[in-house]
C-alpha positions in Angstrom: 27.8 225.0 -154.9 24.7 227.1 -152.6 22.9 227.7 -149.2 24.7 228.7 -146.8 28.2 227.7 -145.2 28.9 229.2 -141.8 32.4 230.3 -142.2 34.4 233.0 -141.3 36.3 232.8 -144.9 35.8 231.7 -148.2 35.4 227.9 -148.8 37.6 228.6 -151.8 40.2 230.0 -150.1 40.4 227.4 -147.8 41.0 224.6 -150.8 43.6 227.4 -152.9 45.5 226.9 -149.3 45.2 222.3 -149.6 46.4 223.6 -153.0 48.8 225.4 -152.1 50.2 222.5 -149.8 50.4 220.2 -152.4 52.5 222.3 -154.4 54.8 223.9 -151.5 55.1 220.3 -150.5 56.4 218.7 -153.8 53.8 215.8 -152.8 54.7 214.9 -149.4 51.4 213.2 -148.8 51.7 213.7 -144.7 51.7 217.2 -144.9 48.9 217.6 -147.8 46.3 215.4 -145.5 47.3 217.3 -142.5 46.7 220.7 -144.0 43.7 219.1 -145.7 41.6 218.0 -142.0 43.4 221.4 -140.4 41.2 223.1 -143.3 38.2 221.4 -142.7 38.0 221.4 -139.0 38.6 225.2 -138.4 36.4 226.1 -142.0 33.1 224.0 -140.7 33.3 224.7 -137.0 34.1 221.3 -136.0 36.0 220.9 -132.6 38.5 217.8 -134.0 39.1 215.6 -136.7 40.7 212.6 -138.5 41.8 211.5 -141.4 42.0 207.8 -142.3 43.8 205.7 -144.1 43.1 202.4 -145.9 46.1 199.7 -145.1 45.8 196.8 -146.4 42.0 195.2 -144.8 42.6 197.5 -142.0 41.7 201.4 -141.5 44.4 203.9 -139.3 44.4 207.3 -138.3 47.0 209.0 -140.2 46.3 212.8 -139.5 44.4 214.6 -136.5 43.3 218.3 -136.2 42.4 219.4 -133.0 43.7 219.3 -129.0 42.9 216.2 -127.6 44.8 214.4 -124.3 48.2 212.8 -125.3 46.2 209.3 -124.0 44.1 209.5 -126.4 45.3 210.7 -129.3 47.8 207.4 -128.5 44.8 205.2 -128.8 43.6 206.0 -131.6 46.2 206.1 -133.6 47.2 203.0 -132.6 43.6 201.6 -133.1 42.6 199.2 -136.7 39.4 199.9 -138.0 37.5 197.4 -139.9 34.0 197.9 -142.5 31.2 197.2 -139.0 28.9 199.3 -138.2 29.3 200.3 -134.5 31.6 202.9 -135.7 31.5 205.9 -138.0 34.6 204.8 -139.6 34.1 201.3 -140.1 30.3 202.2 -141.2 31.8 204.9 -143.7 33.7 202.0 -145.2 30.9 199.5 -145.1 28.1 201.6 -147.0 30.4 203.4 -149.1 28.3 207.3 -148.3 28.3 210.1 -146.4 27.4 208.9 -142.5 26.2 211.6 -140.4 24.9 210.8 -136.3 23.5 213.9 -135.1 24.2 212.6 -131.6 26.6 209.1 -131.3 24.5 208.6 -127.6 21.2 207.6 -129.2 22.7 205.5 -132.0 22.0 201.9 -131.0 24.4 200.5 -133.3 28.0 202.4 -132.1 30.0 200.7 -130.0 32.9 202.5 -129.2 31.9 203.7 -125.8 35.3 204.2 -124.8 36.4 206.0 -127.6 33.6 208.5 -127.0 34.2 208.6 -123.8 37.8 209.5 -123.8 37.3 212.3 -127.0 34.1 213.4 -125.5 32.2 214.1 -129.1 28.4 214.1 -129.5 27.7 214.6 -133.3 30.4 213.4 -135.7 30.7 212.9 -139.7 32.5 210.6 -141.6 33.0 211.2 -145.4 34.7 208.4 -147.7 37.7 209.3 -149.7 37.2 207.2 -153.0 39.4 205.6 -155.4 37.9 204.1 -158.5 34.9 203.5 -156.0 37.4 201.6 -153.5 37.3 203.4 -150.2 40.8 204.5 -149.7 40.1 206.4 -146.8 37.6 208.7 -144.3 37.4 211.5 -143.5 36.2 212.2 -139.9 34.5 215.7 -138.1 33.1 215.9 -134.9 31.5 218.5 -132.3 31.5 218.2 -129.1 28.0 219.1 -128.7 24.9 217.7 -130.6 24.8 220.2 -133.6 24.3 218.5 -136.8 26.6 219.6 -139.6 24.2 221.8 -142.4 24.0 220.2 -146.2 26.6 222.9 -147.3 29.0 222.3 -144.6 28.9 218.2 -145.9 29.0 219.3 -149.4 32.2 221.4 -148.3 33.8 218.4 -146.2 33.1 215.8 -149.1 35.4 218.6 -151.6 38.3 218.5 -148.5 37.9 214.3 -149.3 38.0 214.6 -152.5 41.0 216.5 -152.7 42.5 214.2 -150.0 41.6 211.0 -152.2 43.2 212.7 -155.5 46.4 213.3 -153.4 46.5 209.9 -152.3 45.9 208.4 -155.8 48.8 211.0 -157.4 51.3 209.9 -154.6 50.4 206.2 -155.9 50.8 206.8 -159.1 53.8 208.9 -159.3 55.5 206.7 -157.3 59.4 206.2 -157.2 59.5 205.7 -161.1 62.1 207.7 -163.2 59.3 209.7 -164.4 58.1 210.8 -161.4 59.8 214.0 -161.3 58.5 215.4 -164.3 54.8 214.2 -163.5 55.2 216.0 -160.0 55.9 219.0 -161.4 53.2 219.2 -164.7 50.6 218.0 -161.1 52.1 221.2 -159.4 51.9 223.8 -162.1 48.6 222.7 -162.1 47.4 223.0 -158.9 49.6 226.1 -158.1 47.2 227.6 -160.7 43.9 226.3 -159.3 45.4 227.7 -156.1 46.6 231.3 -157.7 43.6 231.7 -159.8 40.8 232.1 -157.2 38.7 229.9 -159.7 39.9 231.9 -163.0 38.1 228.8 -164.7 39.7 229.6 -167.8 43.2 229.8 -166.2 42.9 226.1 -164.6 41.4 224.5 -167.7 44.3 225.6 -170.3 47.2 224.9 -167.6 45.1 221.4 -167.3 45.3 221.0 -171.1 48.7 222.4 -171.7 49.9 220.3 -169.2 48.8 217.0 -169.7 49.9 218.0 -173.5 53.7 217.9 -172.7 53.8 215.8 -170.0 52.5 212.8 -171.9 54.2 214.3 -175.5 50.7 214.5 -177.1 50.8 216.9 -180.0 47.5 218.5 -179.5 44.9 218.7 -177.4 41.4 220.5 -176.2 39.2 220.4 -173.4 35.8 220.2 -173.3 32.7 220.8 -171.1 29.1 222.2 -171.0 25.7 221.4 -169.6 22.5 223.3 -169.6 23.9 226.1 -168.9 28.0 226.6 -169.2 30.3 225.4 -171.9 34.0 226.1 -171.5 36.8 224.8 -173.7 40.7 225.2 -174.0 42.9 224.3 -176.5 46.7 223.9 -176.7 48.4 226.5 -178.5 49.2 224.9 -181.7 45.2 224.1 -182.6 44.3 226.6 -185.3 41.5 229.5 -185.2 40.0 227.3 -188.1 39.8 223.8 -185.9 38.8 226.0 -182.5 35.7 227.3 -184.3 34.2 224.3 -186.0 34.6 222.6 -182.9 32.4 225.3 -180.9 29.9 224.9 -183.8 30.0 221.0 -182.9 27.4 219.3 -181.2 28.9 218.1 -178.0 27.3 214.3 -177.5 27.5 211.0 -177.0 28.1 208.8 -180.6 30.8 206.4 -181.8 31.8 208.9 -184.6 34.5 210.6 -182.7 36.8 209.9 -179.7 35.0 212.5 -177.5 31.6 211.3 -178.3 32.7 207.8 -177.3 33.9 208.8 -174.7 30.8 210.3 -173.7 29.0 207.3 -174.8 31.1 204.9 -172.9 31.8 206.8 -169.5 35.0 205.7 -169.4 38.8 206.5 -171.5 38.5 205.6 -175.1 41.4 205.3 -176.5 41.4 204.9 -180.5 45.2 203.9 -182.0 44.8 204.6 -185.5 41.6 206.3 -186.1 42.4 205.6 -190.1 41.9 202.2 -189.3 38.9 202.6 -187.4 36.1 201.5 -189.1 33.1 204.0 -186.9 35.2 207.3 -187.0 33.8 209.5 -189.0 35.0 212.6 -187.9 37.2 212.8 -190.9 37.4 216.5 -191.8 38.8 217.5 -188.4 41.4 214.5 -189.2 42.5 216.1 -191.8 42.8 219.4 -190.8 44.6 218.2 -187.8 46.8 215.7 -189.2 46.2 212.9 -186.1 46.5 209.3 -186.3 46.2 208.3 -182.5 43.9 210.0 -180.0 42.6 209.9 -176.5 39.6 210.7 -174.9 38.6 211.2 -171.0 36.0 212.0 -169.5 35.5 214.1 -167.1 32.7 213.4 -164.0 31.0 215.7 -161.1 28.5 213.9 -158.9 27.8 210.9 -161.3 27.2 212.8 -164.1 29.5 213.3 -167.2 30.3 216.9 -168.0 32.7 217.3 -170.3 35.8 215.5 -172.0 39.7 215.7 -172.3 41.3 215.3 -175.7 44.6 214.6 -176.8 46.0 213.2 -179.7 49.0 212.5 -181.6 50.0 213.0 -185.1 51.9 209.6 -185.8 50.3 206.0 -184.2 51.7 205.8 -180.9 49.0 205.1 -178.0 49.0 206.7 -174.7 50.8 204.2 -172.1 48.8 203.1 -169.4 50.6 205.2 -166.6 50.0 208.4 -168.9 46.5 207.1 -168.8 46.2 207.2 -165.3 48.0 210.6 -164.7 45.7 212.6 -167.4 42.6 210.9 -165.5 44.1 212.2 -162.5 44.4 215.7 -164.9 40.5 215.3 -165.5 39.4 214.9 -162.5 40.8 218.2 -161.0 39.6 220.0 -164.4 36.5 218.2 -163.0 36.6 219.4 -159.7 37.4 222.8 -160.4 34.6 223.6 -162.6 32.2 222.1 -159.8 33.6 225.0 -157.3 33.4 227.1 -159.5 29.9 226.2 -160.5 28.8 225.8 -156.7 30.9 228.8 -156.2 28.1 230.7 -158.4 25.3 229.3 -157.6 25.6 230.4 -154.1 26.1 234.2 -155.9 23.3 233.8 -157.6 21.1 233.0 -154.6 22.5 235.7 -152.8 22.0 238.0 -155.7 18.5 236.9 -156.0 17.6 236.6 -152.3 19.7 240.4 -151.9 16.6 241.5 -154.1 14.5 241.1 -151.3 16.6 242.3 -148.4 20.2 242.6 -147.8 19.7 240.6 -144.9 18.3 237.2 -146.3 21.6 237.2 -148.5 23.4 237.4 -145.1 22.3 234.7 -144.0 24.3 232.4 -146.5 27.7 233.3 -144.3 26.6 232.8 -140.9 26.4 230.2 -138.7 22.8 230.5 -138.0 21.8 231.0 -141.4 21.2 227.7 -142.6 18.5 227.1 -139.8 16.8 230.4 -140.1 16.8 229.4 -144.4 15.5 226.1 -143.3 12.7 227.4 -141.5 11.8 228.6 -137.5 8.7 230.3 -136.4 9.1 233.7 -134.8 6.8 236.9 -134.0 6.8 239.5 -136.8 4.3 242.8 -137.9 3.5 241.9 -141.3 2.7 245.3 -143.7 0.7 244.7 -146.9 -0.4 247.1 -149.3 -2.5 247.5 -152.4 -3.6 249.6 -155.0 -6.8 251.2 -155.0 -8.1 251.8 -158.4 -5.6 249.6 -160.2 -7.8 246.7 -161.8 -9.7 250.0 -164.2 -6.3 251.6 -164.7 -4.7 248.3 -166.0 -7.5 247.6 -168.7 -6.8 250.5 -169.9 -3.4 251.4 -169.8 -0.7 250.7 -172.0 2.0 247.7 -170.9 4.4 250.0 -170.8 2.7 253.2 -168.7 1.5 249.7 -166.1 5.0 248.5 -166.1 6.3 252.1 -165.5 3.6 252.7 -162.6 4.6 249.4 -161.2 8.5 250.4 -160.9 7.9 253.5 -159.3 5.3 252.0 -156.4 7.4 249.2 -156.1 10.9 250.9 -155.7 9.2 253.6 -153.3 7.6 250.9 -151.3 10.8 248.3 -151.1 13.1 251.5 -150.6 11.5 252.4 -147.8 11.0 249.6 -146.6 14.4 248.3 -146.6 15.8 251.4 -145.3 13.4 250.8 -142.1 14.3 247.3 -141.6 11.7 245.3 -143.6 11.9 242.0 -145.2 10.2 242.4 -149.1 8.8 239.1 -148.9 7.1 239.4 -152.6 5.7 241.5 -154.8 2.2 240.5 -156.6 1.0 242.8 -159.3 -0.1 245.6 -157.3 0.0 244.0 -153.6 3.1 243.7 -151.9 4.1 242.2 -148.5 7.0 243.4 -146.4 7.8 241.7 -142.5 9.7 243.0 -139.8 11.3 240.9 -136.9 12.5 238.4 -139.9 15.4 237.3 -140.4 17.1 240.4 -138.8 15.4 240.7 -135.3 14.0 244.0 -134.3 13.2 244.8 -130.7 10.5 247.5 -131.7 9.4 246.0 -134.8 6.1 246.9 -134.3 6.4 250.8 -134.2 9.4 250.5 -137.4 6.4 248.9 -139.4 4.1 251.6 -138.5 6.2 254.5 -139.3 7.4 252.6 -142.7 3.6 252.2 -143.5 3.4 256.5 -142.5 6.2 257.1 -144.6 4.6 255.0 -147.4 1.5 256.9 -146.9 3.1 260.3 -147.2 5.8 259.7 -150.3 2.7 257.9 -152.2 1.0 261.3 -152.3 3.9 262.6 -154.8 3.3 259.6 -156.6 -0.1 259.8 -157.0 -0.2 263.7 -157.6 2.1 262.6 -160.6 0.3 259.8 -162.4 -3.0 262.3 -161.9 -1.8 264.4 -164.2 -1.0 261.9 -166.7 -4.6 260.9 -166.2 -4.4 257.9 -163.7 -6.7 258.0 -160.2 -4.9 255.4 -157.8 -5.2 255.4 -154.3 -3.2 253.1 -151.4 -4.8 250.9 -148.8 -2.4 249.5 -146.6 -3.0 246.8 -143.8 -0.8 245.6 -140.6 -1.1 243.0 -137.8 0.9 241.3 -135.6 1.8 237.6 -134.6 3.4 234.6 -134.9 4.7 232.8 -138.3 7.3 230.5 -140.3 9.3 231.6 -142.2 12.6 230.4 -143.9 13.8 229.8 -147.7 11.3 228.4 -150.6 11.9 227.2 -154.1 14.1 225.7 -156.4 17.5 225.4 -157.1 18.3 228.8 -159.4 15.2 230.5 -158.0 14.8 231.2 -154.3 12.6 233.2 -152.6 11.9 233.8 -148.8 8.8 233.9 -147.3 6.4 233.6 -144.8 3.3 231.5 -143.6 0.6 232.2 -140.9 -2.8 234.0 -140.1 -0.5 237.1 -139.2 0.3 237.7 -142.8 -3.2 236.6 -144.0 -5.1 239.1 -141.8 -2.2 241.7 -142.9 -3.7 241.1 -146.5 -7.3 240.9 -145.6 -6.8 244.3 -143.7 -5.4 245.9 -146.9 -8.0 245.0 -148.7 -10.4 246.6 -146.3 -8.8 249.5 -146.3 -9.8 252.5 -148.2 -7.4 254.8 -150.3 -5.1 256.5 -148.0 -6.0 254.5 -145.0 -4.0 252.4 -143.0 -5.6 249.8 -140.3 -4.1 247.4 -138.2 -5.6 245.0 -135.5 -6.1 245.1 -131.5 -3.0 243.4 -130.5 -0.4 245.9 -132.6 -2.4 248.6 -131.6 -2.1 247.3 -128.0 1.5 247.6 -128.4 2.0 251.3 -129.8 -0.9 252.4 -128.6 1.1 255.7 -126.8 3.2 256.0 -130.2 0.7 256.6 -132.4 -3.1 258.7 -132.9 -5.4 255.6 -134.2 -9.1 255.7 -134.2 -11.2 252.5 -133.7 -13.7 251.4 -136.9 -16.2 249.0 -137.1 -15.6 245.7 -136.7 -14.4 244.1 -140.0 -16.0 241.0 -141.5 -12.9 239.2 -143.0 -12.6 236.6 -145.7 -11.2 233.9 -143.9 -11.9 234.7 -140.8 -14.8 233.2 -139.0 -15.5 235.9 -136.2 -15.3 240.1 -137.1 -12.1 241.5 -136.6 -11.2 244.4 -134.2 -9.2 247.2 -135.5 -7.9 250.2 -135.7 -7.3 253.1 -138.6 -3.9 255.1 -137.7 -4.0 258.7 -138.7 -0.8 259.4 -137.6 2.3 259.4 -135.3 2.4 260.9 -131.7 5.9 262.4 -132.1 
């Protein structure tokens, strides 16, 4: 679910523990929305926070996180808030989204001076809690300084309102009927495991189906979902290994032909009383290995899009009530939310894993404050390495894919090593070139001279290298370049694939310097040499005519280190 949260823990744990307070609290819906906005305030750095709740036309402050002035606290809990604009409740309500003022003091349209005044906040978030796509509630953050709340951190918040909304609409629904008690507890065996299971997937999604199975005294059951690229199911016990494999062979799509397809069709529960007497079911060899008459089929929803499907079905003609309706919707739309976690959950592993290629460092970044900034982009001063092969082009005509791919491993994994180990960024690897930066993300108060003695230690571990592929018949020789200066940087891409790099004339005229040099030479230009110029022995050459570069360039070949 991935960029970076600043957190000091786990977004996950942080809604096991909401989870955890639904169940400890056998539904006592105060204590479930105050540990709900106690989560998300101390998990997204806000300073305070509200949540509100829908009564009647009105809006009131039901729960508040945070120390505020006795006063204060008074008035606002006291206070009615209608759908307006000139607050962030009231435009929450109104527009139905996400509303986000950087800083309240140059929004023309709020109106609660006093409000602000008396809490003191400068950027503040409201979330809507949503209810068959009635605003039930909001969900409120703010800072008491202007600093905006990242895309993950309102991703995170809107999960906290979800879970907030779904304990409103089970408290509804439960109610006071005689039933209640043994809804409550099928609801808290689930959650307890969503909350024990540190996002076991498979764990969640067969205490989902097995509960909604007995709860609502449906014979049999499965639940569905895939995409692209995940497909999970669970079936209740009683399925047999004959029905659980033809239905993994089964095409999972919309069509009238069975109840799950409808479903999919339809967006919405399908329910089918007698599918004997249903004229467009055709999914008759699964009836009659299964035996049912009535079935049921829900489906199951993440950001708008359908993803999957819960099925239950009885063996006689008996329909599912409309308050059983209601609960197992309430049982597919945690299934629902808990494969989104998870799913977020690994995308952000994924990035890290694929950013940690790289340097250790970027994947840092996803679990710091600053992160999401530096990932967005900033401009800071770096020494950009860049080195090349000399002699590759002639090799790679002729060699065989796998003697170039084995070449390429060792060159790369002696370059990145040592790079690494001294601090670098690896900002790509291009065939035979390869850039590294220093200063970025990870600031380096001598980056220039940690860049220089990588690029010697290059130098000096390359000669093993190439003494080695000599043998085997291959001349190759390393040119490296270096420069100093200023550049953006931050996170490029797409979701799945994320790299980060860099963009300026510093890293251009790192490559260009590469390219100019000759095997086994290293040059860098006047203003790095200006800054290690006691550190290391470096010899002027003539000035360089550059692609790219309008007037020669100064610089400077480095034969070595002064100590």
């Amino acid at each position: 679910m991935t960029e970076s949260v600043g957190i000091d823990r786990s977004p996950l744990d942080a809604v096991g523990e909401v989870l955890r307070s639904i169940n400890r609290s056998t539904f006592e819906l105060s204590t479930v929305l105050q540990t709900v906005i106690d989560n998300a305030v101390q998990i997204c750095h806000a300073d305070q926070g509200n949540i509100v709740r829908q009564d009647g036309d009105v809006y009131r402050v039901t729960a508040h996180a945070g120390t505020v002035a006795p006063e204060y606290l008074e008035m606002v809990m006291s206070r009615e808030y209608r759908p307006e604009r000139g607050s962030v409740i009231g435009r929450t309500v109104l527009e139905r989204e996400i509303v986000h003022l950087p800083d309240v003091l140059a929004d023309a349209e709020y109106t609660l001076g006093n409000v602000q005044a008396a809490a003191g906040y400068r950027t503040i978030l409201g979330v809507p809690m949503l209810r068959d796509d009635v605003v039930i509630g909001v969900l409120v953050l703010w800072r008491l300084e202007v600093k905006p709340f990242s895309d993950d951190e309102i991703r995170l918040i809107s999960t906290f309102a979800e879970q907030a909304a779904l304990a409103i609409g089970l408290a509804g629904i439960l109610g006071d009927t005689r039933e209640a008690l043994e809804r409550e507890s099928a609801v808290s065996q689930v959650l307890a495991t969503l909350a024990r299971s540190t996002f076991d997937l498979d764990a969640v999604l067969q205490t989902v189906i097995d509960s909604a199975a007995r709860l609502t005294g449906a014979d049999d059951g499965l639940l569905r979902a895939e995409d692209r690229d995940f497909q999970v199911m669970a079936f209740t016990p009683g399925i047999s290994e004959s029905f659980r494999e033809a239905e993994r062979r089964r095409e999972f799509k919309p069509g009238r032909g069975s109840v799950m397809g409808r479903a999919l069709l339809e967006a919405r529960p399908v329910q089918i009383d007698d599918v004997l007497a249903d004229p467009d079911y055709s999914f008759v060899d699964a009836q009659q290995v299964a035996g049912f008459r009535t079935v049921l089929g829900i489906p199951l929803q993440s950001e708008g899009s359908l993803i999957g499907v819960l099925g239950l079905w009885r063996t006689r003609v008996a329909p599912f009530s409309d308050a059983e309706i209601a609960v197992l919707q309430t049982f597919a739309d945690q299934a629902a939310l808990a494969i989104s976690n998870v799913r977020l959950f690994e995308t952000v592993q994924r990035q890290r894993t694929e950013l940690a290629r790289f340097a250790p460092q970027v994947a840092g970044l996803l679990t710091t404050p600053e992160g999401e900034s530096l990932l967005a982009g900033h401009r800071r001063e770096i020494t950009a390495l860049f080195c090349d092969l000399r002699g590759f082009t002639a090799f790679a005509e002729i060699a065989e894919p796998e003697d170039l791919f084995s070449v390429l491993r060792q060159y790369h994994g002696t370059v990145g090593e040592l790079a690494v180990a001294n601090g670098g960024m690896v900002e790509h690897f291009a065939g035979d070139g390869l850039m590294v930066f220093f200063n970025d993300p990870t600031p380096m108060p001598d980056h220039p001279l940690a860049a220089l003695r990588t690029a010697i230690a290059i130098r000096e571990r390359f000669h093993d290298l190439a003494a080695a592929w000599r043998k085997r018949g291959y001349e190759l020789g390393l040119g490296m370049g270096l420069a100093v200066g200023f550049a953006t940087l931050g996170r490029i891409g797409f979701e799945g694939r994320y790299d980060y790099a860099g963009v300026g004339v510093v890293i251009n005229l790192a490559s260009r310097l590469s390219s100019a040099a000759a095997a086994d030479e290293v040059l860098i230009n006047q203003k790095l040499y200006a800054m290690v110029e006691d550190e290391v022995e470096a010899e002027p050459v003539e000035a360089l005519e550059l692609k790219g570069f309008s007037h020669a360039v100064t610089a400077y070949r480095v034969t070595g280190l002064k100590s």
